[in-house]
KEKOLKE-94430 format. One record per atom (N, C-alpha, C): x, y, z; residue in one letter. Coordinates in steps of 0.02 Angstrom, whole numbers, padded with zeros to 5 digits, always signed. Atoms other than C-alpha are relative to their C-alpha. Layout:
N
XYZa;...
END
This chain:
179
+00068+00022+00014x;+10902+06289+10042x;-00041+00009+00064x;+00047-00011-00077x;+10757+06335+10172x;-00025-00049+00008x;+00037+00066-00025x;+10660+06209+10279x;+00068-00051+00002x;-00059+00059-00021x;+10839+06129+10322x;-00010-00023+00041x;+00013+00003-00071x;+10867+06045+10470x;+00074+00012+00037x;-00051-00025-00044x;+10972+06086+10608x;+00063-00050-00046x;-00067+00038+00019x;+11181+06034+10581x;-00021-00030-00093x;+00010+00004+00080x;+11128+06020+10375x;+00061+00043-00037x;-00067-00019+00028x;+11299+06046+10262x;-00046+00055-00032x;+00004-00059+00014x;+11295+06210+10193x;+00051+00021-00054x;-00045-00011+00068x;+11457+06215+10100x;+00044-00037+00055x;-00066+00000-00007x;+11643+06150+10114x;+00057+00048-00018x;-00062-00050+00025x;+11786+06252+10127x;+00073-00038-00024x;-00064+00014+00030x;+11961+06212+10041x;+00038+00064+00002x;-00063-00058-00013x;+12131+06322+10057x;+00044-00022-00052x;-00045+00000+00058x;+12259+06356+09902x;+00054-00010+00050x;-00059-00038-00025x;+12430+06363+09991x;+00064-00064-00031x;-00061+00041+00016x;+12603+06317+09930x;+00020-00055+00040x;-00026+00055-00054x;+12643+06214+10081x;-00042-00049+00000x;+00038+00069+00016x;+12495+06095+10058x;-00023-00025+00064x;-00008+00032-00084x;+12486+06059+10262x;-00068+00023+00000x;+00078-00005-00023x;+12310+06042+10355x;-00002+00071+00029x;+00052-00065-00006x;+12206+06168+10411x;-00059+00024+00017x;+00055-00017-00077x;+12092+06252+10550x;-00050+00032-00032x;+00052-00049+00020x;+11938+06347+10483x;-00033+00015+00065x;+00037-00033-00048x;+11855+06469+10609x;-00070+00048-00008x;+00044-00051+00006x;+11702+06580+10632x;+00039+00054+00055x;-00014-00059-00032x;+11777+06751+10670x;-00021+00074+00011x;+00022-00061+00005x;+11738+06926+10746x;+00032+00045-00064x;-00004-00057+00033x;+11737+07076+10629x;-00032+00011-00042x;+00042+00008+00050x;+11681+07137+10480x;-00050-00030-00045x;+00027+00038+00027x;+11552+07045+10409x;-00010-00067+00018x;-00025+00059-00053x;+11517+06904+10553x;-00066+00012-00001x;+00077-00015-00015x;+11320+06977+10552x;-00041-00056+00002x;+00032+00066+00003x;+11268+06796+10550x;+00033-00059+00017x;-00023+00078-00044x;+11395+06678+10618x;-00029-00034+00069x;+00013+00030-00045x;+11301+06641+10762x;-00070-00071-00037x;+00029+00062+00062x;+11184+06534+10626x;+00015-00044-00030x;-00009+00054+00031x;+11300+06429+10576x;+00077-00034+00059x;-00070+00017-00053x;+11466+06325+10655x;+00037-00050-00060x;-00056+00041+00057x;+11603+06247+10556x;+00034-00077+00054x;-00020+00062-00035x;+11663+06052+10607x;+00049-00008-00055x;-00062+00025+00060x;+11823+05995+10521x;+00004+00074-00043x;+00011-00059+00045x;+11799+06103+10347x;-00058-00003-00020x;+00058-00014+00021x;+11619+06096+10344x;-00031+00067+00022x;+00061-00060-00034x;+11487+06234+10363x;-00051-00025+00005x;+00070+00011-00030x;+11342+06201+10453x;-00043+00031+00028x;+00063-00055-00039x;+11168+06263+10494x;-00016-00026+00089x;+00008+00007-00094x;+11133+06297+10683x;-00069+00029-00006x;+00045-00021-00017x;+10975+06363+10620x;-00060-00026-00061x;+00028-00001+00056x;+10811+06330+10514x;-00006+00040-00061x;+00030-00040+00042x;+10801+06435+10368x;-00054+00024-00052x;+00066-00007+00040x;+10660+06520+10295x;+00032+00071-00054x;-00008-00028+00068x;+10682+06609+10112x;-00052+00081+00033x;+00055-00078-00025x;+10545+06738+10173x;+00003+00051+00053x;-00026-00044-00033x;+10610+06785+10307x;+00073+00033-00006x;-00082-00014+00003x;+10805+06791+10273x;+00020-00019-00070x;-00038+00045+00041x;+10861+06764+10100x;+00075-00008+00008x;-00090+00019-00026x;+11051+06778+10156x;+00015+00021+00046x;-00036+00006-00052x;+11179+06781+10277x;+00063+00010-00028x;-00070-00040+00007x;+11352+06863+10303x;+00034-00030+00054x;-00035+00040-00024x;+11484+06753+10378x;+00093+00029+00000x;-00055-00019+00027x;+11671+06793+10413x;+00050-00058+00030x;-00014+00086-00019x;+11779+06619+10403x;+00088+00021+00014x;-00051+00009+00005x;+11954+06635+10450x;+00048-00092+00010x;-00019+00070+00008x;+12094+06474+10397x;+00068+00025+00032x;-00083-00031-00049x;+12262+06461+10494x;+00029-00088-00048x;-00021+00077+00024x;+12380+06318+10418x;+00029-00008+00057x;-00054+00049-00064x;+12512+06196+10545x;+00046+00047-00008x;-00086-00035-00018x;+12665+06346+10502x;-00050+00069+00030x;+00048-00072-00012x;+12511+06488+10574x;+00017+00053-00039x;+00034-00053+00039x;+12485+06578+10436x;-00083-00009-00022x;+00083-00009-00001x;+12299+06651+10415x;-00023+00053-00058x;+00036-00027+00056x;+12176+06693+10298x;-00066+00011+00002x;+00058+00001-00014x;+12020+06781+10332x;-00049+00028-00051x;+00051-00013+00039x;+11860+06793+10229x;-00061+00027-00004x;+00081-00012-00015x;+11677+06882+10216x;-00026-00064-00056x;+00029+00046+00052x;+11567+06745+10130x;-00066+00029-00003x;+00055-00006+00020x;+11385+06777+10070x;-00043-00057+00004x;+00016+00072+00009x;+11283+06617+10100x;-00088+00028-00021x;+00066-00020+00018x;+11108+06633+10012x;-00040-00035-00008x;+00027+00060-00032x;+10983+06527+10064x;-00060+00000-00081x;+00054+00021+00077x;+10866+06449+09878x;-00075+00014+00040x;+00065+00016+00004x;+10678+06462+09886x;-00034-00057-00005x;+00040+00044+00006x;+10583+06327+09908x;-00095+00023+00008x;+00076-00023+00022x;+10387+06367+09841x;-00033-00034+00038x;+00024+00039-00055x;+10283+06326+10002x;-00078+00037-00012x;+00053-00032-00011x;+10101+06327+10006x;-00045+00030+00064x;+00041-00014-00073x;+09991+06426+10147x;-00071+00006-00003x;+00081+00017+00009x;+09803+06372+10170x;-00015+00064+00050x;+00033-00036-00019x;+09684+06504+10228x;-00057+00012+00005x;+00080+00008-00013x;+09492+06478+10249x;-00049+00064+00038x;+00064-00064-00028x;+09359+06611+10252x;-00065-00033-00015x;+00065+00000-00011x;+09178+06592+10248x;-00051-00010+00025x;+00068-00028-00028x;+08998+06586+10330x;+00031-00055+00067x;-00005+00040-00074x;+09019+06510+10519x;-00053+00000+00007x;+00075+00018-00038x;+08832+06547+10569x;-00026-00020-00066x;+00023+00048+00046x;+08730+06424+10486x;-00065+00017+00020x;+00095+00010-00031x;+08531+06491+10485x;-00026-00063+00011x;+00040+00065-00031x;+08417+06388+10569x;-00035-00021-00056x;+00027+00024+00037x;+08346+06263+10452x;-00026-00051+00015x;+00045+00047-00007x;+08211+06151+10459x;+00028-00100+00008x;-00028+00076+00023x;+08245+05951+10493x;-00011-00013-00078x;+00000+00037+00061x;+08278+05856+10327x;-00002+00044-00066x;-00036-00071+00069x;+08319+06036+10221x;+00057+00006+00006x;-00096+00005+00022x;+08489+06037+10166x;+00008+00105+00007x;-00034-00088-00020x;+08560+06253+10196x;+00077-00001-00049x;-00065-00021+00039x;+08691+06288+10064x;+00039+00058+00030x;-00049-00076-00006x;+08843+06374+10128x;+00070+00010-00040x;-00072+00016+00049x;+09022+06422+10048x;+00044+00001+00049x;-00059-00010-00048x;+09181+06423+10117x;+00036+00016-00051x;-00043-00012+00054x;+09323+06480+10015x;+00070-00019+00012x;-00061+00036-00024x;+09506+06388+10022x;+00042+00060-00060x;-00053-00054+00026x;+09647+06536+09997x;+00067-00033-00012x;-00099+00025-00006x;+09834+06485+09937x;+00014+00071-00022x;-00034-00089-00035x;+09910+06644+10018x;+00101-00012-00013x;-00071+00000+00029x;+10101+06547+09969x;+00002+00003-00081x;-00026+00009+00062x;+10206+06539+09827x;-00010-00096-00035x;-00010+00076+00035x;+10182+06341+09788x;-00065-00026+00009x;+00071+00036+00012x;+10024+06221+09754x;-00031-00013+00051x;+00036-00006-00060x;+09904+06207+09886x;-00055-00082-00020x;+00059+00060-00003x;+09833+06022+09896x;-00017-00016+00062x;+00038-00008-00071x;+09694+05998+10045x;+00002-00083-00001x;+00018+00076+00006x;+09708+05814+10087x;-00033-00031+00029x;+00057+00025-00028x;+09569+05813+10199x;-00037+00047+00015x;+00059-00041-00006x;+09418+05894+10248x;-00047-00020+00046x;+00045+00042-00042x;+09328+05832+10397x;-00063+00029+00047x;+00060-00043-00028x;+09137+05894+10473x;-00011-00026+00062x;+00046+00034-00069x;+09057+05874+10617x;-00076-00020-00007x;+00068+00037-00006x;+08895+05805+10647x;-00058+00055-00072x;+00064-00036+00043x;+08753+05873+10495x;+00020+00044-00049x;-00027-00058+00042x;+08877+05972+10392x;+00044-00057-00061x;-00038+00038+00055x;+08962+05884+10225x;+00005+00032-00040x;-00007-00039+00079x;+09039+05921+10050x;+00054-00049-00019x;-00086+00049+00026x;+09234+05874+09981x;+00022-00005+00048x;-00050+00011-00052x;+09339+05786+10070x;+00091+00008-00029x;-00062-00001+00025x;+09486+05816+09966x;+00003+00077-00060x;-00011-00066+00069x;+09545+05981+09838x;+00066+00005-00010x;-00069-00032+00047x;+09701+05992+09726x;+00005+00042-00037x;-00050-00056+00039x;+09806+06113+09641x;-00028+00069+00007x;+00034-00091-00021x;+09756+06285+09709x;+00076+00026-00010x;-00074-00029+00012x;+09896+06380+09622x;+00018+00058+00043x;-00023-00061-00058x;+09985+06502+09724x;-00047+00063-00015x;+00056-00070+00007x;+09869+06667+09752x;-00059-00010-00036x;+00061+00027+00039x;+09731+06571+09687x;-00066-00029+00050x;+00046-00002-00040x;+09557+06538+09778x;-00037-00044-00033x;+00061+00030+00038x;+09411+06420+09769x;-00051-00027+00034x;+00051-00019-00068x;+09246+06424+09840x;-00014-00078-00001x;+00035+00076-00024x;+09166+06245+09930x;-00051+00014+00010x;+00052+00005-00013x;+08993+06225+09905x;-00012-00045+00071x;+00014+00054-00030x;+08949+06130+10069x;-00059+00021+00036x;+00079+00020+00006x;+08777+06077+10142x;+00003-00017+00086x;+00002+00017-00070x;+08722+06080+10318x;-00073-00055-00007x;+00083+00044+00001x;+08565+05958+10339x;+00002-00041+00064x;+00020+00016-00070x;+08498+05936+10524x;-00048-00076-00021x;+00033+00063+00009x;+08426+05753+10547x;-00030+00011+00070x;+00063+00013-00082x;+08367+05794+10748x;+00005+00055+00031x;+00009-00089-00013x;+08322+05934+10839x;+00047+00002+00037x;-00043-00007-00029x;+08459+05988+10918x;+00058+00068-00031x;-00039-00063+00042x;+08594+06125+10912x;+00088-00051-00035x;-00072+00008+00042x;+08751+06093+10779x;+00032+00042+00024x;-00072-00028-00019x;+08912+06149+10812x;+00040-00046-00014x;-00029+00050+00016x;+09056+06100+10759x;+00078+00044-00032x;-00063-00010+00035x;+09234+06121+10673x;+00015-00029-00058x;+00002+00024+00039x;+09259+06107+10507x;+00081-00002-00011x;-00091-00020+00002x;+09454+06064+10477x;+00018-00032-00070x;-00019+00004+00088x;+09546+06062+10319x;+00090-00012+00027x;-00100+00026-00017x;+09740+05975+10330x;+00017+00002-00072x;-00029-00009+00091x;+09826+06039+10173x;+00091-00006+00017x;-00099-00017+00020x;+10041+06045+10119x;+00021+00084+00036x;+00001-00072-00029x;+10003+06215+10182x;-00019+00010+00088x;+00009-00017-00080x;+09962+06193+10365x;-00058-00028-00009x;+00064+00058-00034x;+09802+06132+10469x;-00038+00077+00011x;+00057-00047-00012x;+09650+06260+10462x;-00059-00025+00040x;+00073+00006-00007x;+09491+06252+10566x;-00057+00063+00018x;+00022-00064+00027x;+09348+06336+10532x;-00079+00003+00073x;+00054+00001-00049x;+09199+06349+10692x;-00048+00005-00035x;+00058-00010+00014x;+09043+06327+10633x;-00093-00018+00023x;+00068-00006-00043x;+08848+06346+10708x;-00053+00011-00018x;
END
């Protein structure tokens, strides 16, 4: 599963053998080892030594050798294939320069909130700076799905605006400069 965290079980191993006696599991060179440095075995567990991301890696090639107490050995390639988990990614485009507008006239601008992942994109905040407002909140932007924000600049004193408009979604922290 991606988004693990470090030392997160991965699998258990078990050994058939007539004799029934305990038993060493290793990460070994050769064939098919192209990824043991990603993981480490304790007792008979497998464990991650690393985060995994689905998008970048969906699997990994492991080669486990088992020794019993009379040393006989048994070595293996495994396949470990890391699930998908549907993550959303926020992405914000639109107008930064804000024409000059008169005190106490409102200036309609858009912004547009992108979900660039595979999973739901809820914004759970939305915060302006001084003379700029709209939503402070937007749910369910389905994956590859877009949706524009009417928002409203309206100067109350003469002075220059500036500012950062930031958006904290499931998808990451966007901010957007605006003037």
């Amino acid at each position: 599963l991606e988004n693990n965290a470090i030392d997160d079980l991965v699998g258990t191993f078990s050994t058939t053998d007539p004799d029934a006696d305990g038993y060493v599991y290793s990460l070994v060179s050769g064939t098919g080892d192209g990824d043991n440095a990603s993981f480490k075995i304790t007792n008979d567990q497998l464990l991650a030594k690393e985060v995994f991301d689905f998008e970048t890696k969906a699997s990994y090639s492991i080669l486990v050798s088992t020794i019993d107490n009379h040393g006989a050995s048994f070595t293996k390639q495994f396949t470990i294939t890391i699930d998908n988990v549907p993550e959303a990614i926020l992405r914000i485009t639109g107008d930064e320069q804000i024409p000059a507008t008169p005190l106490g006239i409102g200036a309609l601008f858009n912004v547009t909130v992108h979900n660039d992942g595979d999973g739901v994109l809820n914004v759970t905040s939305i915060t302006y700076p001084n003379g700029f407002s709209g939503p402070v909140l937007l749910n369910n932007i389905a994956p590859g799905a877009s949706q524009i924000l009417d928002l409203i600049f309206l100067p109350n004193l003469p002075q220059t605006y500036k500012g950062k408009i930031t958006f904290t979604s499931n998808g990451g922290m966007q901010e957007l400069d605006v003037m």
